[in-house]
C-alpha positions as a printed Julia matrix, in Angstrom:
248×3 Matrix{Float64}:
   0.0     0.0    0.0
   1.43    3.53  -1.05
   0.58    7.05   0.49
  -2.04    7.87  -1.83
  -3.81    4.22  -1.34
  -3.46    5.36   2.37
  -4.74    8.8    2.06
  -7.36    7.51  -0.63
  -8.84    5.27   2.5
  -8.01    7.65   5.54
 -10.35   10.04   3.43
 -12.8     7.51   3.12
 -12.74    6.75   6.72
 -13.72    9.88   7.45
 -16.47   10.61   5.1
 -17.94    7.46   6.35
 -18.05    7.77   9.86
 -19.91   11.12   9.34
 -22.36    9.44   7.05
 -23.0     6.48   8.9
 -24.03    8.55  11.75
 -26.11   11.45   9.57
 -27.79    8.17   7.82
 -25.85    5.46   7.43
 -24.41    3.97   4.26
 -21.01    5.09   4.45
 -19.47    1.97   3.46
 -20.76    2.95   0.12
 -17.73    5.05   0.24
 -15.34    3.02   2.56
 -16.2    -0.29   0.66
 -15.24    0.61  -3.04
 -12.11    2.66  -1.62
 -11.36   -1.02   0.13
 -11.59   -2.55  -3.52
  -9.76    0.22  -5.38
  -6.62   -0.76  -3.5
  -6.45   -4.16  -3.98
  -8.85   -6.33  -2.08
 -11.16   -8.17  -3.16
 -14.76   -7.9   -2.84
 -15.62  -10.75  -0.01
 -11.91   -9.39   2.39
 -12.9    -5.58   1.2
 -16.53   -6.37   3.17
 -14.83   -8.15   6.36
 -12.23   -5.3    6.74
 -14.63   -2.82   6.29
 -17.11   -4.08   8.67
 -13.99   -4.17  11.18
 -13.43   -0.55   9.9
 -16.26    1.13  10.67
 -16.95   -0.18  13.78
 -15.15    2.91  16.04
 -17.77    5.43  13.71
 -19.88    3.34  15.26
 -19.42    3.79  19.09
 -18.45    7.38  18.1
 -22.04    8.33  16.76
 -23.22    6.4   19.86
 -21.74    8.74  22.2
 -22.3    11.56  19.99
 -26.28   10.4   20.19
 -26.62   10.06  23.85
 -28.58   13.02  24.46
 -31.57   11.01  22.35
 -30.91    7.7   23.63
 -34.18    6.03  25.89
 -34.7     4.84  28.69
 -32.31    2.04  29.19
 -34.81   -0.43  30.1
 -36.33   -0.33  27.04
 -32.82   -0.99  24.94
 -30.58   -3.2   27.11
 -33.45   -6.36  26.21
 -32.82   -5.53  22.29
 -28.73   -5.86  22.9
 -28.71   -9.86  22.83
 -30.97   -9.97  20.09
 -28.34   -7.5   18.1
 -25.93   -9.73  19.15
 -27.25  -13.14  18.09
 -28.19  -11.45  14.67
 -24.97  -10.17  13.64
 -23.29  -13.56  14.67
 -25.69  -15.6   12.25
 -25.12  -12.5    9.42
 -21.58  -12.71   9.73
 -21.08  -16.68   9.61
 -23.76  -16.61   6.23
 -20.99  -14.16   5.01
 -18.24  -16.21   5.95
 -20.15  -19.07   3.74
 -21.49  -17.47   0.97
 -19.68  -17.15  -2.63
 -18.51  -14.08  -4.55
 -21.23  -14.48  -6.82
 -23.82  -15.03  -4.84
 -22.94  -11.92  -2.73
 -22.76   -9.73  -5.32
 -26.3   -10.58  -6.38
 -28.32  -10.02  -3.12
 -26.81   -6.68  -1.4
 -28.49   -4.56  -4.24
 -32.26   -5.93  -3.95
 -31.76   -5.13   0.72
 -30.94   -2.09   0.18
 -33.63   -1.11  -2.03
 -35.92   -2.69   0.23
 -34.84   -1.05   3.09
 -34.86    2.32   1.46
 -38.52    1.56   0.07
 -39.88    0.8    3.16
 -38.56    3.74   5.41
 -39.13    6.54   1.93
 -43.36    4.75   1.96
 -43.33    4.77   5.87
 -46.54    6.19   6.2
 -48.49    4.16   3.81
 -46.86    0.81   5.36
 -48.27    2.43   9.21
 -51.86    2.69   7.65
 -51.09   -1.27   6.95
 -49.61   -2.54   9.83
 -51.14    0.48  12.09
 -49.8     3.13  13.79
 -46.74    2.27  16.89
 -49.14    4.02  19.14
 -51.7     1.86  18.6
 -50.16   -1.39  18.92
 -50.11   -3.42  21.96
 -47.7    -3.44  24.64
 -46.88   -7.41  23.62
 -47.54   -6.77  20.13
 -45.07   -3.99  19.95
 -42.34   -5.51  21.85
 -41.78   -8.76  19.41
 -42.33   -7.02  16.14
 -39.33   -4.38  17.46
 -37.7    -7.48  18.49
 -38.1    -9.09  15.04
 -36.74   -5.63  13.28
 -33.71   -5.19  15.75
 -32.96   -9.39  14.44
 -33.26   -8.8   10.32
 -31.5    -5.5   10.9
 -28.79   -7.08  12.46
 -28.52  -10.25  10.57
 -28.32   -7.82   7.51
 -25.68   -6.03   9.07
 -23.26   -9.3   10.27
 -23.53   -9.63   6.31
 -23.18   -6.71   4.61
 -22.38   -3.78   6.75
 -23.31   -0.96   3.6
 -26.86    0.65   4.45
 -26.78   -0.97   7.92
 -28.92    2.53   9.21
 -30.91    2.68   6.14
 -32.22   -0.57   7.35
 -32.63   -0.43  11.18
 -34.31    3.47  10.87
 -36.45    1.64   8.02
 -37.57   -0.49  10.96
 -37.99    1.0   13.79
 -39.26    3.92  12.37
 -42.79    1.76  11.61
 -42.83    0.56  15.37
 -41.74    3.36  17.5
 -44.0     6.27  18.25
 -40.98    8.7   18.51
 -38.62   11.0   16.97
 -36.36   10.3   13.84
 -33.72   11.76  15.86
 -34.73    9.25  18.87
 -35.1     6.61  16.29
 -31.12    7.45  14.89
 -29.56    7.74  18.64
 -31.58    3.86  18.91
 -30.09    2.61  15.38
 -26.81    3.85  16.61
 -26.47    1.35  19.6
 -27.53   -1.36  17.64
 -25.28   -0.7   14.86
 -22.13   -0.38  17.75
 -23.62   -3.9   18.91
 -23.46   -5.68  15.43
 -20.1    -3.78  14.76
 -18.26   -5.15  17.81
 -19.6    -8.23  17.16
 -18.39   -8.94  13.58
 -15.31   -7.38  15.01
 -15.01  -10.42  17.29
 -16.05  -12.65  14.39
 -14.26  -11.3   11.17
 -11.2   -11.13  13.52
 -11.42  -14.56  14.66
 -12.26  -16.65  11.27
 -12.3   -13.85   8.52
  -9.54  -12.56   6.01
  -9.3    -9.03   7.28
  -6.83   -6.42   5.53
  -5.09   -4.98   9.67
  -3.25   -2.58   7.34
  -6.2    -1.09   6.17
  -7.97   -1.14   9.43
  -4.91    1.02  11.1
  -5.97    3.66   8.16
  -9.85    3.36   8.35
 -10.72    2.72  11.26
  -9.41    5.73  13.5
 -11.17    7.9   10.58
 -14.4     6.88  11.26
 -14.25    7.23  14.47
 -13.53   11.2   14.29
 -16.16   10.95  11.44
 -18.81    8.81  13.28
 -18.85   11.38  16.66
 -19.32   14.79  14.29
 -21.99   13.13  11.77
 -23.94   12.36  15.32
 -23.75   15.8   16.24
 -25.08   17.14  12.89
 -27.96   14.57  13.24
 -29.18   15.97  16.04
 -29.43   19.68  14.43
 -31.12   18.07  11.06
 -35.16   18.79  10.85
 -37.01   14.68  11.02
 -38.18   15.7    7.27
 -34.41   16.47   6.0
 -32.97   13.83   8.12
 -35.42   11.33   6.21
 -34.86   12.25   2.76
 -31.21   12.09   3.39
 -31.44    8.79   4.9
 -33.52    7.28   1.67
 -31.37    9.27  -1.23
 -28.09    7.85   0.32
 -29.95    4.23   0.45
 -31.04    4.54  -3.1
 -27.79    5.92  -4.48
 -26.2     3.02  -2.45
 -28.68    0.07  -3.95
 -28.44    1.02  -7.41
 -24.72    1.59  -7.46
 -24.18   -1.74  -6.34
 -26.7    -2.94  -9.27
C-alpha cells in the first residue's frame, strides 16, 4: 500500500463515519475505496465491517442526548448480538457471486420501506396503537433482520434499522437514529469479534480506516441531532437509493 492508497482510504474513513451517523451507508464510500486498493470484494466487506466499527461507538456517544430509557434498549442488545453472529457466519459461507447478487435488492428494500413509511403504518397500524406485547416482538423481530443484515453486509446498515424502527416506534427520527446507533455499535463489535477470529481481514487497512471513522462517526452524530425529522429522512432514503443502485 502507497501514500495515496493510504490517504485515498483515511479520506474515506472519514467521510464514512460522518455518514454512517447522519444516515448510514457510508461503506458505500469506505467499501469501493477497500476494492480500489487491492482487495477483493468478499476481504474488502470483512475489513470494512472491522473498519467502521469505532464510527460506530463514536455516533453512539455523539447520540446520547436522544438515547431512551435504558430499560427499554438493554433487552434488544442480545438480540443484536445473536443477529450479527448468524449474518456474519452466512458471510463467511457465501460465494462471490452469490454476494454480489443479493446486497443490491436489501438495500432497495430497506430504502422503500422507510421513503413509503406512512403508507406501510396505515397497513400494519400506527406504533401508538399497537399493543404493549404486540409492539415488543415485532421491534424485536426488526432489531434481528437488521442485524442479521448487518453481520452480512455492513453498507446501508442505518438505512435498514431506521427503516424499521421507524414503523414501530412512536418517537422522533432523531430518537429513532440515537436507537439505530447502539444497535449498529452492537453488530459492529460483534463482527469485530467474528471477522477477527475466522475472517480474512486487511489490519493494514484497518490502522488507516478505522481511526477515521471514528472522528467521522462522533461529528456526523452531532449534525444529526441539528437536522429537521423531514431532512434527516430524505437524506437517509437518497443515500440508500444511491447506495442500492450503485451496487446494481
Amino acid at each position: 500500500m502507497d501514500f495515496l492508497d493510504a490517504g485515498l482510504l483515511l479520506a474515506a474513513g472519514l467521510a464514512a463515519g460522518t455518514i454512517n451517523a447522519v444516515a448510514g451507508g457510508g461503506s458505500l464510500i469506505t467499501f469501493p475505496a477497500l476494492i480500489a486498493v487491492g482487495l477483493p470484494p468478499i476481504q474488502a466487506n470483512v475489513t470494512n465491517s472491522v473498519s467502521v466499527c469505532p464510527g460506530y461507538l463514536a455516533a453512539v456517544a455523539g447520540s446520547r442526548d436522544d438515547l431512551p430509557d435504558y430499560r427499554r434498549l438493554w433487552p434488544l442488545l442480545p438480540t443484536a448480538a445473536l443477529g450479527a453472529t448468524a449474518g456474519g457466519a452466512l458471510l463467511l459461507n457465501t460465494s462471490e457471486d452469490a454476494f454480489k447478487i443479493v446486497i443490491p435488492i436489501l438495500v432497495l428494500g430497506a430504502t422503500a420501506v422507510l421513503a413509503f413509511q406512512d403508507r406501510l403504518r396505515r397497513l400494519v397500524g400506527h406504533p401508538a396503537d399497537l399493543g404493549p406485547r404486540r409492539r415488543t416482538l415485532t421491534l424485536q423481530g426488526m432489531v434481528a433482520l437488521g442485524s442479521v443484515y448487518g453481520g452480512y453486509f455492513g453498507a446501508a446498515l442505518g438505512v435498514m434499522l431506521v427503516a424499521g424502527l421507524a414503523l414501530v416506534l412512536d418517537e422522533t427520527l432523531a430518537r429513532v437514529s440515537a436507537l439505530k446507533n447502539v444497535i449498529s455499535a452492537v453488530v459492529g463489535l460483534t463482527t469485530v469479534a467474528i471477522f477477527s477470529a475466522f475472517g480474512p481481514v486487511d489490519w493494514a487497512a484497518v490502522a488507516i480506516v478505522a481511526p477515521a471513522t471514528l472522528v467521522g462517526g462522533y461529528l456526523g452524530a452531532r449534525i444529526a441531532r441539528q437536522l429537521p425529522p423531514a431532512v434527516l429522512k430524505g437524506v437517509i432514503v437518497a443515500f440508500g437509493t444511491t447506495i442500492g443502485l450503485l451496487l446494481i
